[in-house]
N, C-alpha and C positions, 0 to 999 in steps of 0.2 A: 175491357176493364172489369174489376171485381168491385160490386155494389156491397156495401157492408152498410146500408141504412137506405130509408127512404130517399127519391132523387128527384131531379129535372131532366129528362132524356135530352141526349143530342144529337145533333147527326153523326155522330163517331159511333153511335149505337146503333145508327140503320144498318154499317156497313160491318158491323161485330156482333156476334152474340154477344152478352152484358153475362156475368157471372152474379148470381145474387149470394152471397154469405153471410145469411144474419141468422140469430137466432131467433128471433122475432118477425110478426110480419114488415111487409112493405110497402110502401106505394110508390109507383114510377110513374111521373108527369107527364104527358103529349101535351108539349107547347105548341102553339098554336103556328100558323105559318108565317106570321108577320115576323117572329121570335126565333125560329129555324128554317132555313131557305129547304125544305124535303126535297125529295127527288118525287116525281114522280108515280114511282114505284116503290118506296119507300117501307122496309119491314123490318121492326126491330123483336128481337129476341130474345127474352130472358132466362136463363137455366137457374134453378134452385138447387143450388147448393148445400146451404145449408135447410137446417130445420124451419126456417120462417118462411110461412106462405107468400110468394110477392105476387103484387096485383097494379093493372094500370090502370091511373087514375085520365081524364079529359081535363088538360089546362083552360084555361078561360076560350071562348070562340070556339071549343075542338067539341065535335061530336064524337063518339066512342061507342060503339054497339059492340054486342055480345051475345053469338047464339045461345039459345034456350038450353038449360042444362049442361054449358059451357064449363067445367071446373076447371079453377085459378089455376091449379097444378099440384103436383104432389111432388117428394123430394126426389131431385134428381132426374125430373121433367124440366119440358120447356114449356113456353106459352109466348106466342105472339100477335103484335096487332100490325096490321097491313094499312096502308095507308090508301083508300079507294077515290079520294078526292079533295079537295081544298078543304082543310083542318076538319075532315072526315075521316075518319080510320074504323077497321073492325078487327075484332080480336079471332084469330084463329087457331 
């Protein structure tokens, strides 16, 4: 799907890249697992389409880590976060 603003990720997004098209930055939400049944192994995706930087945000209960000097993405990159355990995820 093509993201044209901030969002609440779904599982339709673990199993697609998500297309971000804004001009502006973004945030995308990891809802937490009581709110999304994840798989597992669960990694979602997002390509910067356009000019606005997107970035994922930790919904409520989610931890979200981010290695050191990790940048959000530049245009027409990706960036993803992996899900490494119950409403644990890391960005890679």
């Amino acid at each position: 799907r093509t993201l044209t603003a901030s969002s609440t990720l779904t599982l339709a997004d673990s199993k697609n890249t998500a297309r971000v098209n804004a001009a502006g930055a973004t945030v995308h939400t990891i809802p937490n697992d009581a709110t999304v049944k994840w798989s597992g192994d669960a990694v979602i995706t997002l390509y910067q389409q356009g000019a606005g930087l997107p970035s994922f945000a930790a919904g409520t209960d989610v931890t979200l880590r981010a290695p050191s000097g990790l940048p959000a993405s530049v245009r027409y990159g990706v960036i993803s976060a992996m899900r490494v355990g119950p409403n644990e995820w890391t960005q890679i």
